[in-house]
N, C-alpha and C positions, 0 to 999 in steps of 0.2 A: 504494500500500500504506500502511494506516495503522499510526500507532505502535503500536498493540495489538495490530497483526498480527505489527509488525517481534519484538516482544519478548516474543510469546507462542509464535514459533516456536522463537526462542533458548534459551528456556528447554527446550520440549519437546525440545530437540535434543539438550540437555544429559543431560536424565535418561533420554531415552531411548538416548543411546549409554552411559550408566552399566551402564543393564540390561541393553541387546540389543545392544550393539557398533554398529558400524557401521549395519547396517540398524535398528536400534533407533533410531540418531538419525535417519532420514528419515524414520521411522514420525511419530516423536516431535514434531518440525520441521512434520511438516503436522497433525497433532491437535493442537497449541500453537498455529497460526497460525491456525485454524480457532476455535480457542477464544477468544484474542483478537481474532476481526474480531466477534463478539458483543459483546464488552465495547467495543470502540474502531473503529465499522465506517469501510470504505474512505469516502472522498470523493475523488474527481478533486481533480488538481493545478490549480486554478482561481481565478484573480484574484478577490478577495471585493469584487463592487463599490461594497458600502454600502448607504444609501438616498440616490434622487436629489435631487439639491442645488434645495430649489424658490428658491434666491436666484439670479436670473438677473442677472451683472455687464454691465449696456448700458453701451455709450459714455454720454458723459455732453453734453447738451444744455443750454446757456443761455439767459437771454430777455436781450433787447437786443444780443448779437453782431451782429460786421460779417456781412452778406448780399453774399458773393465775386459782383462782377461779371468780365469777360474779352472778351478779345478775339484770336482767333486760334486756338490749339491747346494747351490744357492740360490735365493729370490732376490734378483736386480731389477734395478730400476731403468728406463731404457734414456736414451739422449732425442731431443728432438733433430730432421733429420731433413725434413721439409712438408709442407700441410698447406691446405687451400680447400676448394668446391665446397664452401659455407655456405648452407643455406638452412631456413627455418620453415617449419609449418604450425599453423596457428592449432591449439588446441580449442574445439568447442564443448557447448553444451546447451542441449536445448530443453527449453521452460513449457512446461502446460497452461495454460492458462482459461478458466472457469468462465463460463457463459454465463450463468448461475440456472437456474429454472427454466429460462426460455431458451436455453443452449448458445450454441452459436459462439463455442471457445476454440479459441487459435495457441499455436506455438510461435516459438521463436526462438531462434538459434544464436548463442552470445561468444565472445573469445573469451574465453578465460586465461589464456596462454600461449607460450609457443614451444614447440620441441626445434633442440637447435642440431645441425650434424655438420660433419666434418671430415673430412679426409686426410689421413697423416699417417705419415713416415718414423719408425721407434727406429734407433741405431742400438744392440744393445751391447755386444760383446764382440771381441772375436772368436771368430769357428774353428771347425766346426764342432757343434754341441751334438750330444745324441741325444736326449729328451728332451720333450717339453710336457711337466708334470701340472702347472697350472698358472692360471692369470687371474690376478690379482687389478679390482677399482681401489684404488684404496687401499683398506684392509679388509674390505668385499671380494671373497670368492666366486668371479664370473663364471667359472670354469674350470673341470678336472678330470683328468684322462691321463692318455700314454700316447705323447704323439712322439711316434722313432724317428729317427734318419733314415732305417733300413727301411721302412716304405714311402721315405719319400720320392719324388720325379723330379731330377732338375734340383736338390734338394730345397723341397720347398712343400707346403700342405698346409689348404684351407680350411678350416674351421667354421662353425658358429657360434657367435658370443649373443647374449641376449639382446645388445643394442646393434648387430651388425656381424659384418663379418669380420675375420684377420687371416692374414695369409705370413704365414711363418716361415721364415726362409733358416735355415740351419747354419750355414755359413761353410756351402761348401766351395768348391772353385768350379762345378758346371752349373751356377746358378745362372738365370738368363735375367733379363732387365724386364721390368714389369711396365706394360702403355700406361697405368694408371698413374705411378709414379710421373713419365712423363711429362702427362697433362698437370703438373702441378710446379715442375720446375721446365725446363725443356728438355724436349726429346736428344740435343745434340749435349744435354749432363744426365742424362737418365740411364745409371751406372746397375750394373745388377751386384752392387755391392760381392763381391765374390771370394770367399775367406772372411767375410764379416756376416756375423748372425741379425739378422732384424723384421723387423714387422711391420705390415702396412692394413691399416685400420681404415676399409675402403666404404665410405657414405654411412659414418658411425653416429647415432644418436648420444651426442653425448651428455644431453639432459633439458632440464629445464630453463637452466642457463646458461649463458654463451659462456663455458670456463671449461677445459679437456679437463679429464680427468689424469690423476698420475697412474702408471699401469704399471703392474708390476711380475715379471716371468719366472716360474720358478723352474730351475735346468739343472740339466747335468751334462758334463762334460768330462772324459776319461778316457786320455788319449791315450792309445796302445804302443808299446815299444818295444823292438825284439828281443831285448833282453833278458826281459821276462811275463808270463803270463798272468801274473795277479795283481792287476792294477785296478783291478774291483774289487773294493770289501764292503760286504753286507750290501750289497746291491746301490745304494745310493752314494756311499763314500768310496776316496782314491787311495790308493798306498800313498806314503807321505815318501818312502825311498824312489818312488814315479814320478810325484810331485818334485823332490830334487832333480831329479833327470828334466824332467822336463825344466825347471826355472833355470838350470842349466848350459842343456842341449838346445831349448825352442825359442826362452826368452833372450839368453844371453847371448847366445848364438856360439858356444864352445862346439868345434869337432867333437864327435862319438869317440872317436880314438884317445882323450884325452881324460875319458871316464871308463874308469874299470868294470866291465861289464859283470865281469867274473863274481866282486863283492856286493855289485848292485841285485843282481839276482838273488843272491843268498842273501841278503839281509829283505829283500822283497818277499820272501817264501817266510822270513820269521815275523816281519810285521803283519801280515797280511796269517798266519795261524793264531797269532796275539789279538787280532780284529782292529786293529788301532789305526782305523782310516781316517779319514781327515779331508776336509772341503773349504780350499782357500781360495779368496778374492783377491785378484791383483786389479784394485780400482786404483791405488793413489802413485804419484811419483814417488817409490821407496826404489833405496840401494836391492842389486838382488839379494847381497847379505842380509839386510832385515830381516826378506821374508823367508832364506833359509834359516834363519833363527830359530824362528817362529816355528818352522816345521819340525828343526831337530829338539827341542825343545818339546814336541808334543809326543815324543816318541824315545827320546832320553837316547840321543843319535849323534855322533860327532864325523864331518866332514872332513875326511884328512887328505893330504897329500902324501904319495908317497914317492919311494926311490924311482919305481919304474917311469914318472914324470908323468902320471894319473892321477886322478883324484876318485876316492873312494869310502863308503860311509862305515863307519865304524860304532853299531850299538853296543850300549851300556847295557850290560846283563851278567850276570852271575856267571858266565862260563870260562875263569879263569883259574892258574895255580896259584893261592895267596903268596906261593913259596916263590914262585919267579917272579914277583914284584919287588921292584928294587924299593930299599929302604933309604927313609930322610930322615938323620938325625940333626944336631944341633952344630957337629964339625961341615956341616955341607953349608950352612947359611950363612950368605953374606951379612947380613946386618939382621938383629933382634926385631920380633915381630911384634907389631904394635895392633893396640885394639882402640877401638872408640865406645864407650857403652855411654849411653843416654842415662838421666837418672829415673828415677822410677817414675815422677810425674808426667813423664815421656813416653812411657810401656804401654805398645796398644795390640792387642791381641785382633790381629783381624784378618778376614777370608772375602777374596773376592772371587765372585762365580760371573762368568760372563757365557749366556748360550745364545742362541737362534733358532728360533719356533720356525722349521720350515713348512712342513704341510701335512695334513692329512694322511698324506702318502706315507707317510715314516713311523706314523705311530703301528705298535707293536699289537694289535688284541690281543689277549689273553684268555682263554676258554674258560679257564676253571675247571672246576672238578667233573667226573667222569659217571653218565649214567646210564644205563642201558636194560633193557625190552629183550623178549622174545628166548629162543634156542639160547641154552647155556654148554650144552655139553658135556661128556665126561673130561673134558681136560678144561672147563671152568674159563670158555670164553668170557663171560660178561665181567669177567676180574673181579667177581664178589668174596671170594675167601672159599669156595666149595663148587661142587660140580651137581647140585642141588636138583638141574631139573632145569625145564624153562623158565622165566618170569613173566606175568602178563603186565605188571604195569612196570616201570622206571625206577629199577633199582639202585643204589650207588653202591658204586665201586668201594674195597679196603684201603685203595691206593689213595697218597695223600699227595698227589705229584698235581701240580699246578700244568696243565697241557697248553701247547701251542698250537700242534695241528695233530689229528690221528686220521686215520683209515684202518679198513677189516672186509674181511669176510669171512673164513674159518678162523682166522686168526685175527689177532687186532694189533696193530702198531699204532706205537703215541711218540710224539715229538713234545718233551718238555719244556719248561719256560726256560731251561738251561741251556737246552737244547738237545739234550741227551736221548737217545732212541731205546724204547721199552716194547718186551713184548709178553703176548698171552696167546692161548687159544691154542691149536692144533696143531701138536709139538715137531711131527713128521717131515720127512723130504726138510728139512730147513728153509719150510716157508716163511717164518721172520728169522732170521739168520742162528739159530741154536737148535741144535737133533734134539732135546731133553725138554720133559715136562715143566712148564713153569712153576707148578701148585697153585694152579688156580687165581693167580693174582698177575699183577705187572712186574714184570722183570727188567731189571738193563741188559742190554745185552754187550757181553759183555767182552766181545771179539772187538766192539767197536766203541767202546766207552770212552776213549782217548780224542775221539773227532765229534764234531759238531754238525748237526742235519738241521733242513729248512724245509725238506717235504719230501713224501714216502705218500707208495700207493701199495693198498693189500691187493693181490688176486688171487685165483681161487686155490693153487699149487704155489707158488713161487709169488715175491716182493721186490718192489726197487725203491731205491730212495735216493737225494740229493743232497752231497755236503754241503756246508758254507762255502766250502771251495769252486762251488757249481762242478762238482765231478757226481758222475753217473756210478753207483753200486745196484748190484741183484744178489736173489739168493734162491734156490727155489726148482722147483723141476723147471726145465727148457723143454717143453711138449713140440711144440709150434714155432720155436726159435725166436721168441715173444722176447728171451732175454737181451736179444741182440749182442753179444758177449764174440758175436761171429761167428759161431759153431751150433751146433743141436743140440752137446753135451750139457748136462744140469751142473749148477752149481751149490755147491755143501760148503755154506755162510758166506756172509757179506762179502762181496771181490768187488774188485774195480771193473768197470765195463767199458766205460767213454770218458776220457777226461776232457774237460772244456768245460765250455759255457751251456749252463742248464737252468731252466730256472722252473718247468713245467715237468712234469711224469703221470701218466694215468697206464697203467694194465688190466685190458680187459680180458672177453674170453679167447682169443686165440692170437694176439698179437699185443704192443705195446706203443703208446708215442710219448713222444719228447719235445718240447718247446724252448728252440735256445734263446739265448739276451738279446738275440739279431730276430724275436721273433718268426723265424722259422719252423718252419712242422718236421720232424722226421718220423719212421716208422718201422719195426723187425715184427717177424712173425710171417703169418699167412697175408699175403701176397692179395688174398681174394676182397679182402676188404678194406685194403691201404691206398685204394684211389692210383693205381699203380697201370691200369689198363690190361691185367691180364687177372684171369681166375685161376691160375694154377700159379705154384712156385712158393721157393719161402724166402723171405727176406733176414737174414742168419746176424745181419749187422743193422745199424741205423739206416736208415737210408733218407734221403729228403724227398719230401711228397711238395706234389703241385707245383714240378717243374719240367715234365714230360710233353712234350712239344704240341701234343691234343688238350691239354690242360687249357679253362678259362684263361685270359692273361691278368695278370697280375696278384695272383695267390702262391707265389713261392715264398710270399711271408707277410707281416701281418695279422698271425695267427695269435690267438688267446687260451683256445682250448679244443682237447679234443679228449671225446668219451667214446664208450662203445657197447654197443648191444651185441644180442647172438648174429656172429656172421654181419654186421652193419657197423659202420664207423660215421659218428657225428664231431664236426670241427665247427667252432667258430672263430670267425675273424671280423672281425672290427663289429660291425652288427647283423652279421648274412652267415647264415647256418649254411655250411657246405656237408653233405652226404655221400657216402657212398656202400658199397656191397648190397647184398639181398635183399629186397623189397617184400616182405611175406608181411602179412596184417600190420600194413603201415609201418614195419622195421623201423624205415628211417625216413617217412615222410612224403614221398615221393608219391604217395597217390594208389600205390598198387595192394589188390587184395591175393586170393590166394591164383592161380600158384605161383606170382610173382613175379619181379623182373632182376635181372642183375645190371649193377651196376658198375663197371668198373672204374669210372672216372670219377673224379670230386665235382657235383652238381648243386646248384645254388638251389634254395627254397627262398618265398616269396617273405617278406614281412620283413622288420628291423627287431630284433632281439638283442637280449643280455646277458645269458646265461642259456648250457644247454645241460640236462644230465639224465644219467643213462646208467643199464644195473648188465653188464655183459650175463647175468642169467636170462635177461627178460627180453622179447620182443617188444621194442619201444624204448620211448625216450620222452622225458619234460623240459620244455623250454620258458623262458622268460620274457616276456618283453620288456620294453624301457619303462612301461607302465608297471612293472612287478606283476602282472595279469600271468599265469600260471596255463601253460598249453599241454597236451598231450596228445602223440600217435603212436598207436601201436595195437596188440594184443589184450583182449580186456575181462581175459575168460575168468577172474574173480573178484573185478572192478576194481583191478590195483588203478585205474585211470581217474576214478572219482566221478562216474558219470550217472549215477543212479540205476548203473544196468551193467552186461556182460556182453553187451558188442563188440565187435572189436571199432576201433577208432581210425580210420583210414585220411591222415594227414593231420596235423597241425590244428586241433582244436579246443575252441575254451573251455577253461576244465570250469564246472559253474560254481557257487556257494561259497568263495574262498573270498575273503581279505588278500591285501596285498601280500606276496612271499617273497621271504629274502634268501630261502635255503630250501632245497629237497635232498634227500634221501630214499632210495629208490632199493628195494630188494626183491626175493625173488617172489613173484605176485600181490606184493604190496607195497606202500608206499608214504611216505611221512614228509611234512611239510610243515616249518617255521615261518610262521609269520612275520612282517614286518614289528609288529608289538612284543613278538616274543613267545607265544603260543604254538603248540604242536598239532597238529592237526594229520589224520592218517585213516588209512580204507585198505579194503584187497582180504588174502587170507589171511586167517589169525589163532589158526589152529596151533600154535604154540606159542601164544601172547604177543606174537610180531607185533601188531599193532599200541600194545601199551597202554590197550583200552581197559585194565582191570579185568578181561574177562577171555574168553576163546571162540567170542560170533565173529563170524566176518560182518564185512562193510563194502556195500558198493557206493557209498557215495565219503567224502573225507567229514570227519567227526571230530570236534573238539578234545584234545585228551583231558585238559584239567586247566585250571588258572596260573599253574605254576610258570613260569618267561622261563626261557632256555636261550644262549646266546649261540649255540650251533646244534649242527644232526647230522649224522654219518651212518649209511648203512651198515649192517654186517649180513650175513647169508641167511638167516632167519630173521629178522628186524632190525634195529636201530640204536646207536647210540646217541647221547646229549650231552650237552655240558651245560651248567651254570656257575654265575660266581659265587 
């Protein structure tokens, strides 16, 4: 209501209760308020937004700044580099506006604002970096993933961020020059920056008001040397003995000949078993002394030179004869030694801690303790203290071991908070690496207690698992030559298989893969379901999948995950489930019922997903999407699929009833599922408590087990285990 209305009712209200009483003034009050919306008409109550500000405030860019080199895992901030095509679009908002009784009400549409955008150029480092873990508005999390170098083209890969898009260049030397840049400086400077890492943020909303935001990358970079091969530790940090070579050989610019490869390696193999990585910023003009300080310092390391007219590191550690160190008495000093002590109102007891919150990416979860459903055993799989029988609901374990990651299926392997690999369950063939009965509980094992694991898969004979060293170990009958070891013959405890870079393992039913740090798939085993193009043959070694010259293009890497049903193999890379082997009641999605097709290539399915998992007992697989929305294809003969029946399920479909899922757990005809809140949810058979529902009915549709939150779920071969804190 506008003022003309407020005060022309007032009045009419006045005069007209003078004349006509009471009804007089309502007559009065709306003839007055009628008469002033002429003079003073209504406008909505609506923020007057101006006109848009065309002074766009950017960061501010220098010429001759330090160019931030790094090593390890940092969040930088980038350099402005060059920005232009500024323009605005008004925000509105439209009003209803009341007829009253006799109708005949209109809208109208007002600015309230304007969204401003922008196009600009971030310089941020030199190259090249091999990830990029996340971008940072501010201290606002745009965005988080795993974008590699190994998939990029040109090295370079675009994204989307919520205001826009960025296109990431890695800083290799085939980087091409981008038009868009171009248009913003001229085509005859429009450099494809080449050995420099940067980003171009192309027609970016960058808010309400004309001011960039600060943006900020979090990366890693870990440059490899021939040296030696452990210039990764713990996946996000560098060896600091790497780190010297490099500030060395790449900043300083010394010949390789004038550094001793020989002590660089061996002290690289002890810092890198010590875990003692390290992730340094070379942003400022410092001596390269300082920042070797800095390094030897974090690692208790001294740089020497020696005779042979090399220079080589020499760590402080225990591994000397006190007897051969020469002694300093008081005939060796030149002059008495003096001290300074402060007096006591001087004495300050103090500890200074200085860290760097990098990201999401690096926190550790922790599982907690250990619970488990269903098949127990005579050799006391569920690790409760006895070989009692099955259990139908979620028992805990005697074991007081704090878990990082497990797997199982007659057996069960745990990875501790320490790191340390334990086993249970089915003592035989040395499926978790020991011939001998555990008693019914969690063991160490104890061939391998000396080394440190990151991830271990059960399957149904034989187990593999991965150091910190990213090397490849098996144990276990070799049926199918699943061990990849190179041969058929089985292995009796833990061997080494493949040293390198590992950071993935799943073993299913006839075969195995492997996911290196370059994101690559590899594959041993039967031949028929490795996407290999042949049905026959075994594959005795690793071998690399989706690079066979019929293959899609562009899937020799990429890869995230790969599980496996009976005779059917499911991978996912980036968000596209690739398939292959035997098509029987929906195996692996492809559409086909009985008697089925084969497959021998790696073939795409339709949709964007997140997750795929799969029980190599079972015909079928569950998938994810980005929505956490819960899919299934396959075999349904005891409603392990959750579908309110026994169909079978022939392709990729929604499973109904469920809340969003962040985990499944798939066994042989049944199936359990954690929810996004924490909740266990499970169907299929249950004739030996698999399900964990308190009792031995089955379920064709998935059923609440209880209020209790669980933070994971891991099959075993009759049901499920859980963890909470």
């Amino acid at each position: 209501m506008s003022l003309g209305q407020i005060l022309g009712g007032v009045v009419g209200g006045i005069i007209g209760f003078v004349y006509g009483g009471p009804m007089g003034a309502v007559i009065g009050f709306g003839l007055g308020m009628t008469l002033g919306g002429f003079i003073d008409p209504y406008t909505p109550d609506i923020p007057q937004p101006g006109v848009p500000n065309p002074e766009t405030q950017v960061m501010q860019g220098s010429i001759g700044g330090v160019i931030s080199d790094f090593v390890g895992t940092v969040k930088i901030t980038g350099h402005l580099l060059a920005y232009g095509k500024e323009r605005n679009v008004e925000v509105t908002e439209t009003q209803e506006s009341s007829g009253g009784k006799g109708g005949g009400g209109d809208s109208q549409t007002y600015v309230t604002g304007y969204k401003y955008y922008m196009t600009w150029v971030l310089g941020l480092c030199v190259g090249p970096v091999n990830t990029l873990y996340a971008i940072y508005a501010g201290e606002e999390l745009i965005w988080e993933g795993e974008l590699n170098l190994a998939d990029a083209v040109n090295g370079e890969e675009t994204l989307a961020l919520p205001n826009g898009s960025c296109t990431f260049y890695f800083g290799t030397d085939d980087q091409v020059a981008n038009p868009i840049v171009g248009e913003l400086t001229d085509d005859t400077l429009n450099s494809p920056y080449r050995g420099f890492c940067w980003a171009l943020l192309d027609d970016y909303m960058i808010g309400k008001y004309p001011r960039t935001p600060t943006l900020k990358f979090m990366v890693t970079k870990q440059p490899e040397f021939a040296f030696s091969a452990h210039n990764v530790i713990q996946e996000y940090d560098y060896n600091p003995i790497h780190a010297i070579w490099y500030v060395l050989y790449s900043l300083v610019g010394l010949p390789s000949s004038w550094l001793n490869e020989t002590s660089f390696a061996q002290a690289a193999s002890i810092v890198a078993d010590e875990y003692r990585g390290v992730s340094v910023l070379f942003n400022e003009e410092k001596t390269a002394l300082s920042y070797l300080e800095v390094i030897n310092m974090h690692m208790d390391n001294v740089l020497m030179y020696g005779s042979d007219g090399t220079f080589y590191p020499k760590l402080i550690r225990k591994d000397y004869d006190v007897a051969t160190i020469p002694s300093i008495d008081e005939s060796l000093m030149l002059d008495d030694p003096t001290f300074n002590r402060g007096s006591w109102t001087e004495t300050v007891n103090e500890m200074k801690v200085q860290y760097t919150e990098l990201t999401a990416v690096r926190e550790k979860i922790l599982y907690g303790f250990l619970w488990g459903t269903g098949g127990n055993g005579v050799h006391g799989l569920l690790a409760i203290g006895d070989n009692s029988g099955y259990k139908t609901s979620l028992t805990r374990s005697v074991a007081t071991i704090t878990i990082d990651s497990f797997s199982a299926d007659s057996q069960l392997l745990v990875i501790s908070e320490e790191g340390l690999l334990y086993g249970c369950g089915y003592p035989y063939w040395y499926t978790w690496g020991q011939n001998n009965d555990p008693g019914y509980s969690l063991t160490l094992v104890d061939s391998m207690s000396s080394k440190l694991w990151k991830a271990v898969s059960a399957g149904s004979v034989c187990s593999m698992a991965i150091d910190n060293l990213n090397n490849l170990y098996a144990t276990g009958l070799n049926i199918y030559g699943e061990l990849g070891n190179g041969t058929g013959n089985d292995i009796e405890g833990w061997t080494l298989v493949n040293s390198g870079s590992w950071k993935y393992i799943n073993i299913n039913y006839n075969n195995s893969f492997a996911i290196g740090n370059d994101s690559t798939l590899w594959g041993a085993g039967s031949m028929a379901s490795l996407g290999l193009h042949t049905l026959s043959g075994t594959a005795y070694s690793f071998t690399q999948l989706g690079v066979h010259v019929d293959d899609p293009p562009g899937i020799s890497s990429g890869w995230t995950k790969c599980v496996g049903s009976i005779n059917g193999s499911i991978g996912l890379k980036g968000s596209i489930i690739y398939t292959t082997g035997y098509d029987v009641w929906g195996n692996i999605g492809q559409g086909h019922d009985e008697p089925g097709v084969n497959y021998t290539e790696w073939t795409a399915l339709t949709g964007m997903w997140s997750d795929v998992f799969a029980c190599f007992d079972n015909y079928g697989f569950f998938a994810l999407n980005s929505g956490q929305d819960l899919y299934y294809s396959g075999k349904n003969g005891y409603g392990q699929g959750g579908f309110g029946h026994t169909n079978v399920i022939n392709g990729l479909t929604l499973v109904p009833g469920l809340p969003g899922i962040q985990d499944v757990a798939v066994s042989i005809n049944s199936c359990a599922v954690l929810d996004v809140d924490g909740y266990i949810w499970s169907t299929g058979i249950n004739n030996l408590g698999n399900l964990g529902q308190g009792d031995t009915l089955n379920r064709t549709s998935f059923e609440k087990i209880s209020n209790d939150k669980y933070v994971k779920i891991c099959r075993h071969h009759t049901g499920f285990f859980a963890t909470k804190l």
